[in-house]
N, C-alpha and C positions, 0 to 999 in steps of 0.2 A: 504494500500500500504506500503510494507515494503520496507526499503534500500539493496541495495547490498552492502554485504561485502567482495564479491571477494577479494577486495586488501589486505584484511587481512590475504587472505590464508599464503603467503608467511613469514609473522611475524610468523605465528603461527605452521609452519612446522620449522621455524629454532628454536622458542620455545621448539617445539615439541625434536626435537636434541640436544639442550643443554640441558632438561628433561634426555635423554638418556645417554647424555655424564657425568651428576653427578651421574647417575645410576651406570654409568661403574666406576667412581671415588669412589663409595664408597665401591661398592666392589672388587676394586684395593687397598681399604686403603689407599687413597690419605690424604694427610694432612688437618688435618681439616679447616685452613684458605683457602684454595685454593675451598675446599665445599662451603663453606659460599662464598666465591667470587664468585663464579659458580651463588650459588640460589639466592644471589643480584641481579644479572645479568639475572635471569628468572624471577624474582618478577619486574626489570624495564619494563623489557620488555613487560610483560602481563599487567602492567599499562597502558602503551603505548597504547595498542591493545583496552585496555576499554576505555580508554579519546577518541581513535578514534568511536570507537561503539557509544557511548554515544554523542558524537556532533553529529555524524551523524544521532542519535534518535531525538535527539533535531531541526535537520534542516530537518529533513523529517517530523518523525511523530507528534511530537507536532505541527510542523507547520501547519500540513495536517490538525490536530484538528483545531487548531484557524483560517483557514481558513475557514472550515465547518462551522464555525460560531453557531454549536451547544455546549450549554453551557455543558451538559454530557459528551461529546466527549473530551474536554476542561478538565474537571474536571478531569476526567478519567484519561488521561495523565498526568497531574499535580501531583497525588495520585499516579502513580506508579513508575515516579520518586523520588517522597519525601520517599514514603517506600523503595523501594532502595537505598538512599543516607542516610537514615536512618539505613541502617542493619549493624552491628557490624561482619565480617567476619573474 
């Protein structure tokens, strides 16, 4: 059973648009500060989007596992959190 991420749609279409709108900044030759303020501001954002993903993995799916009470299942989830929180991106 997976979660719905519906709610994220809307984070990730305005995302999606400030994506667009440094596109159009840089080939408008906007000022480089004003870029870098742009893609801070899509780099908060997309945090945002994954802290929400990620609790909500943790409150569904893990949970789903440890209520299963099977130790695999358990494991399982555990391992593809840590190798995720492990990856250098």
């Amino acid at each position: 059973m997976n979660p719905e991420y519906k709610d994220q749609l809307p984070s990730l279409n305005r995302i999606e648009g400030q994506v667009k709108g440094i596109k159009k900044m840089i080939e408008d030759r906007r000022y480089c500060v004003d870029i870098l303020t742009q893609l801070k501001a899509v780099k908060a954002a997309v945090h945002k989007v994954e802290q929400s993903v990620l609790k909500s993995h943790m409150q569904h799916c893990l949970v789903h596992a440890v209520e299963s009470n099977k130790e695999n299942d358990i494991q399982k989830k555990i391992d593809e959190l840590m190798q995720l929180l492990s990856k250098r991106i």
